[in-house]
N, C-alpha and C positions, 0 to 999 in steps of 0.2 A: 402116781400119774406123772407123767413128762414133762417135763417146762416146754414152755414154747422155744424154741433158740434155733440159731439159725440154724442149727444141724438138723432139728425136726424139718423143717422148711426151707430146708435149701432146694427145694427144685423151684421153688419163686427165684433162685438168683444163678440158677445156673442157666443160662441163656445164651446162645451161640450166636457171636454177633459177625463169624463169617471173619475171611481175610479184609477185613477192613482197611487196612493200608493201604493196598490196592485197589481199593475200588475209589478212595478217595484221594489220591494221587491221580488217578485219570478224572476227576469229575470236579474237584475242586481250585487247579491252579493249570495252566496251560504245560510250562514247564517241563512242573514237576510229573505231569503225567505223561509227556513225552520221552524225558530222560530213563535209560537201562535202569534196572535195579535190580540187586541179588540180595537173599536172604542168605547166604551159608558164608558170611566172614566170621570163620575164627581164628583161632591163635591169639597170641599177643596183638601181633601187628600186620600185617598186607605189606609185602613189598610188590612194585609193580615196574620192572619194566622201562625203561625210555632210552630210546638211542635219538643221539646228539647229534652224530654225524653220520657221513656214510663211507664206507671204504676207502682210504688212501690210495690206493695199489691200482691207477688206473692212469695211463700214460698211451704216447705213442711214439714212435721208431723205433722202438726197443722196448724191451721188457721192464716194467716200472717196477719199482721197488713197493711190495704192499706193505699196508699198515691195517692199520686194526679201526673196526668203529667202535666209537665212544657209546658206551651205553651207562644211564643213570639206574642205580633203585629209589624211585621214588617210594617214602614210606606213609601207610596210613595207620591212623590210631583212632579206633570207634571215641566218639562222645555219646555221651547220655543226653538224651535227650526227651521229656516227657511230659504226660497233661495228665492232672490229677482232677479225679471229681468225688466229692462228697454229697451223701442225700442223709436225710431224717429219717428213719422208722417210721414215722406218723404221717409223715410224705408217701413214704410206699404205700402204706394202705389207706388212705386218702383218693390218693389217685388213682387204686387199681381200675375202674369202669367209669363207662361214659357219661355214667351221672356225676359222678365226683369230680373230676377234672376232665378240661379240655383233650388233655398229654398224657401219656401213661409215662409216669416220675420216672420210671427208672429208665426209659426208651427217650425221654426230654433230655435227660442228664446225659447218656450216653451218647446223642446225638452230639449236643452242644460242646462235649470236650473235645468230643473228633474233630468237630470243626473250629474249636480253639489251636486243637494242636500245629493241623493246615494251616491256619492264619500263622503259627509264630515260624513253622517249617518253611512259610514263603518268605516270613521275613530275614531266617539265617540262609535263604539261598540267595539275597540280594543284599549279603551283607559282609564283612570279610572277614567273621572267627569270633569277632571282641565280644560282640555281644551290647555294641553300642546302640541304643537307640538317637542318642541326639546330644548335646554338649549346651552347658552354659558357662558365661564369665564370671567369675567373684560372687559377691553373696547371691543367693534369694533372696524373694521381695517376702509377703507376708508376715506368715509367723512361725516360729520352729514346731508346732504341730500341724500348721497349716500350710507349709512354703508354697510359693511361685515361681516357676521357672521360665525364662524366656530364652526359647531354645536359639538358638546360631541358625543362620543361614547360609552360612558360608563352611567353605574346608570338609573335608570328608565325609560330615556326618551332617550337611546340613538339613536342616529341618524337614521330614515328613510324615505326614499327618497320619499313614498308617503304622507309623511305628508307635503311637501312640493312642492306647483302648481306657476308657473308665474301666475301670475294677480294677486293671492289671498292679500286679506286686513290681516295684522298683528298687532298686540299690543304687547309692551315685557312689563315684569313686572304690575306694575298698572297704568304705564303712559298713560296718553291719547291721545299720539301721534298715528296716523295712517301709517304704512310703508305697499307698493305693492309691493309685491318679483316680483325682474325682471331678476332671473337666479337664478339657482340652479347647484351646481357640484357635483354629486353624489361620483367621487373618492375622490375628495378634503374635502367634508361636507360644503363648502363652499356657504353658499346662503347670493345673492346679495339683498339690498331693495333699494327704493326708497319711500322717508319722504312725503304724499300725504297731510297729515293736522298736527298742533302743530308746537311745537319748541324743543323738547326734543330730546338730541342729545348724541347718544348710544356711539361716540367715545371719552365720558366722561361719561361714567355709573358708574364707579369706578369696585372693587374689589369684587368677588364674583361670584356665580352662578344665572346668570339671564338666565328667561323662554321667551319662544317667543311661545304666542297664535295665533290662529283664533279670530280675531276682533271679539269683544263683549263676549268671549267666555269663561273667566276666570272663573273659578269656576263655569260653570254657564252650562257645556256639563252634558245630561242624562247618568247616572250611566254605566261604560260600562264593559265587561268580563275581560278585563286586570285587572283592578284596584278589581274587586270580586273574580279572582282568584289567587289576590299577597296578599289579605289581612290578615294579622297573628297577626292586633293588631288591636286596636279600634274598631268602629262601623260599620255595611251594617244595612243601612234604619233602623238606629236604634237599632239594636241588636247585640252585644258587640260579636265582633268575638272571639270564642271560638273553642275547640272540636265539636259540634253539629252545630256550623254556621263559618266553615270556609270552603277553597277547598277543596275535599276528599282527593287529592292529588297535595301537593308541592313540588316538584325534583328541587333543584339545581344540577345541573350537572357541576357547578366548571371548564370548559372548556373542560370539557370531548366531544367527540362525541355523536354523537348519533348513537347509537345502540337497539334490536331488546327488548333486556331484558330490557334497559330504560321504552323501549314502555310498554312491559307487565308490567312491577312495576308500573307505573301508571294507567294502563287499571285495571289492579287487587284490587291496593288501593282504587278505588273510588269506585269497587264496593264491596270492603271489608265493606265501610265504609259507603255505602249511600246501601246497595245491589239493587243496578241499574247498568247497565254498558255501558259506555260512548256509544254513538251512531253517533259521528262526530267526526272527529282531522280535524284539522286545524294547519297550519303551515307556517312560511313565504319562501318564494320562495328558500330561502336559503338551509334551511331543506330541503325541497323538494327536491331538487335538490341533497342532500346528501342522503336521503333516498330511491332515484332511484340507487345509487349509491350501498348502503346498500343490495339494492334486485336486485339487477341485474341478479341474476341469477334465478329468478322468476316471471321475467317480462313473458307475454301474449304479443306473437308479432303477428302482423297479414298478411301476403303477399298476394296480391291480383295484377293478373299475367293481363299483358296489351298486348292484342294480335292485332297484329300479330307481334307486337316489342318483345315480351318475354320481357320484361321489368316487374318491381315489384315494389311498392310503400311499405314499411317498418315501422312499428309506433309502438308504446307499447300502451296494449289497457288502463291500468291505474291500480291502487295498491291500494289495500284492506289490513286492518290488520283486523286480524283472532282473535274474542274476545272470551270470554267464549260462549256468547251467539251467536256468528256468524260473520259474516265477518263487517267490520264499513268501511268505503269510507274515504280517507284522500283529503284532498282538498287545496291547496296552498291560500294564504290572502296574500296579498302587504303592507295592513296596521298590519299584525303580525311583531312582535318586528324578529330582524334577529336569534336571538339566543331563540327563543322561540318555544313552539308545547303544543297546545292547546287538551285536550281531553272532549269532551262539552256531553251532556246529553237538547238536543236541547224543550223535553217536560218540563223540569223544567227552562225555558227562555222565559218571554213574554214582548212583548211592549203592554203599556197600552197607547190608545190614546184620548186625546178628542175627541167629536164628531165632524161631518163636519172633519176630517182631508185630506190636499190637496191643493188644488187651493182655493183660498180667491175670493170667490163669493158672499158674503152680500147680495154686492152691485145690485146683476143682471148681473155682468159679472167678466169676467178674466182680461183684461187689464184697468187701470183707467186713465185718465187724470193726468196730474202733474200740479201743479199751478205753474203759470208764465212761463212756458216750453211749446217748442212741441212734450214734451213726451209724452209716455204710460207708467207705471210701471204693474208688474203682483208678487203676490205674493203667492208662496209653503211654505207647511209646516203644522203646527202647535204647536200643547203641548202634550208634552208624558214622556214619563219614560220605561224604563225599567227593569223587574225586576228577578234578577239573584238568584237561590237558587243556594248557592256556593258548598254546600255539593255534589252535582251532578257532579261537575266538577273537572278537575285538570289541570294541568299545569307543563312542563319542562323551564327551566330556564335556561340560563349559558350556553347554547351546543355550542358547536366549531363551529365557522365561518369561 
């Protein structure tokens, strides 16, 4: 007689969960579901393209002497990028019907790591490669199993609260210790860990500014719109930022608020300087929240009268800024920096993916056996990049919190 094993019973795990990527790139992050995306990057690398300048050879009275345009290869190189999910055997059949559980186990787990992996994909698209979530000074507070961190407010990486989840795995610096954040204080900046694997012990790191990543994540996050739109020095994918390859527009606003003329100096410079003009803002809740403020007396309210109470339901329908070429939709981001406002140019932004990207099906299925366990594991994801022509974009900096 048979064992039971998954091979008997693999049509329990063989479940087609559909191009999943796409369907939650359009439903999960504004963005990312407006930005191109291609599945067929292969090769080693992606070269792409960029000219710098435009033909010399253009005079009058005479015949000008031509020259050549300048043309870059920008290059890209896919990162791995992935969301892992584990379930129980006893869990699977546990939960198969409606008497047993709420959630069918294996449709709860599959959900929740797609929208794990969304959560951390919006946070590498408002972030610039590192893989930083946030930075502190010199020791931790607690205890070397337990540390405390009190994140910075200031400089690149200062503090926000959704880059930081209970459960999530962390690494700081290049140790190879593994710490589970098990509290977060959004007044305080205060995020609790807990030391899961190693012996490196952060209430002796000494003196300095030390980073706290996403486990595995060092250096090692695809290329994201923060970091292409602060760049004023060095290289994007290779092509030495300059005048023709930098943001169209970079506003330090020095703690200024934000106001209506900010908006347009930046609307205007990018397309002074790219002649395109932005077609998305983005900004973190903060902003938001200040620039309903800003337009208050332009809001679109809408009353819709509840009979036979005469009662009214009250809501602002939502805010547009008014470009050269017409109205652009502003949209609030969790993972924009608090002091920041993003104006995007979403046609000159695409994820390039390998192919097959999504659920790891090789094998014939979505969940696999674990050796020596009576697990399943299932794994999302793949390798991609994405890639930012920065000239299209801009960025405010600095605004009053």
């Amino acid at each position: 007689m048979p064992a039971f094993s998954l091979t008997n019973v693999s049509n329990l795990f063989k479940i087609k969960y559909g191009k999943v990527s796409e369907n939650v790139y359009n439903s999960q992050n504004v963005v990312l579901g407006r930005v191109k995306k291609n599945y067929n990057f292969t090769g080693r690398h992606m070269f792409v393209s960029v000219p710098q300048s435009f033909s010399g050879g253009v005079g009058s009275g005479s015949l000008p002497t031509a020259n050549y345009t300048t043309v870059e290869d920008a290059i890209i190189t896919a990162k791995k990028v992935y969301a892992v999910a584990q379930i129980d055997r006893e869990s699977i059949k546990a939960s198969m019907d409606n008497e047993g559980a709420f959630v069918q186990g294996t449709k709860w787990v599959v959900e929740r790591t797609v929208q794990s992996w969304m959560r951390n994909m919006s946070r590498i698209l408002f972030n610039d490669g590192t893989g930083i979530l946030g930075q502190f000074s010199g020791n931790a507070g607690g205890t070397a199993t337990a540390p405390t961190l009190t994140i910075l407010n200031t400089g690149s990486y200062a503090f926000k609260e959704a880059n930081f989840e209970e459960r999530d795995y962390v690494n700081v610096n290049s140790l190879a210790s593994v710490f589970e954040v098990t509290a977060v204080n959004p007044t305080t900046r205060v995020v609790t860990l807990s030391r899961v694997s190693g012996s490196d012990d952060l209430t002796a790191i000494g003196a300095g500014t030390h980073s706290v990543y996403m486990q595995n994540s060092k250096d090692n996050d695809p290329t994201g719109i923060a970091g292409v739109c602060k760049a004023n020095s060095g290289s994007l994918y290779t092509i030495s930022v300059g005048r023709r390859w930098q943001a169209g527009s970079q506003i330090a606003a020095g703690g200024a608020g934000l106001t209506t003329d900010l908006m347009n100096q930046a609307m205007l410079e990018v397309e002074q300087r790219s002649g395109q003009v932005p077609n998305l803002i983005v900004c973190s809740y903060t902003q938001y929240r200040k620039l309903l403020n800003v337009l208050e007396d332009q809001k679109q309210y809408i009353l819709e009268p509840r009979m036979p109470e005469l009662k009214g339901k009250v809501s602002f329908k939502g805010i547009e800024f008014m470009s050269s070429q017409g109205p652009v939709g502003i949209f609030p981001e969790r993972f924009a920096g608090n002091d920041e406002m993003y104006f995007l140019n979403d046609n000159f932004i695409e994820l390039h993916h390998r192919p097959n990207f999504g659920w790891f099906e090789d094998d014939g299925t979505v969940f696999l056996r674990d050796a020596s366990t009576d697990t399943y594991s299932a794994r999302f994801g793949g390798y991609l990049e994405a890639f930012i022509n920065p000239c299209f974009q801009g960025i405010i900096t600095g605004l009053a919190t």
